[in-house]
C-alpha positions as CSV (number, residue, x, y, z in Angstrom):
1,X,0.0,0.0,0.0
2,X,2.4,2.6,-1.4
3,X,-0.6,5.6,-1.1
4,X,-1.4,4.9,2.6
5,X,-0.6,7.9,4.5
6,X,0.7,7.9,8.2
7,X,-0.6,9.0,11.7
8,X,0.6,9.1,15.0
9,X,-1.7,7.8,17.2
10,X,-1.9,11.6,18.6
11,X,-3.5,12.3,15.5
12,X,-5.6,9.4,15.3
13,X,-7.3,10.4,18.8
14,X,-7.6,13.9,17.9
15,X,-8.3,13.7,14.6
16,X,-10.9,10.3,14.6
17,X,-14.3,11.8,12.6
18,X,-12.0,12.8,9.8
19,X,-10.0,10.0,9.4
20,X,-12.9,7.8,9.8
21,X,-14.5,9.5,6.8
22,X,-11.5,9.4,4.6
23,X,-11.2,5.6,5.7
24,X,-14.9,5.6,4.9
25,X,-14.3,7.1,1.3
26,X,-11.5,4.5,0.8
27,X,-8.0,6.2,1.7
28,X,-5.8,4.0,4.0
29,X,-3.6,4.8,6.7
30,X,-0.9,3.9,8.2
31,X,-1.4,4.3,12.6
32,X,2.1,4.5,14.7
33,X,3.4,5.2,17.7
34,X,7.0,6.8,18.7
35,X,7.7,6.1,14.7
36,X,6.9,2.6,14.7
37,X,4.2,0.9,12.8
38,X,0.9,-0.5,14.7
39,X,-1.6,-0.6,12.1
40,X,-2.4,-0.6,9.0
């Protein structure tokens, strides 16, 4: 998944509804925490 983009979990938390809707409009991302990867 070359286009996924990445978030901190930070931004995850804070950011949830739009990241949601993206994941709802088919984007992917990329979740991690202190730079490493969690989920995807």
């Amino acid at each position: 998944m070359s286009n996924s983009k990445t978030v901190s979990h930070r931004e995850l938390r804070n950011n949830s509804a739009g990241i949601l809707r993206a994941v709802a409009a088919g984007e992917s991302f990329i979740v991690t925490n202190h730079a490493v990867r969690l989920w995807r």
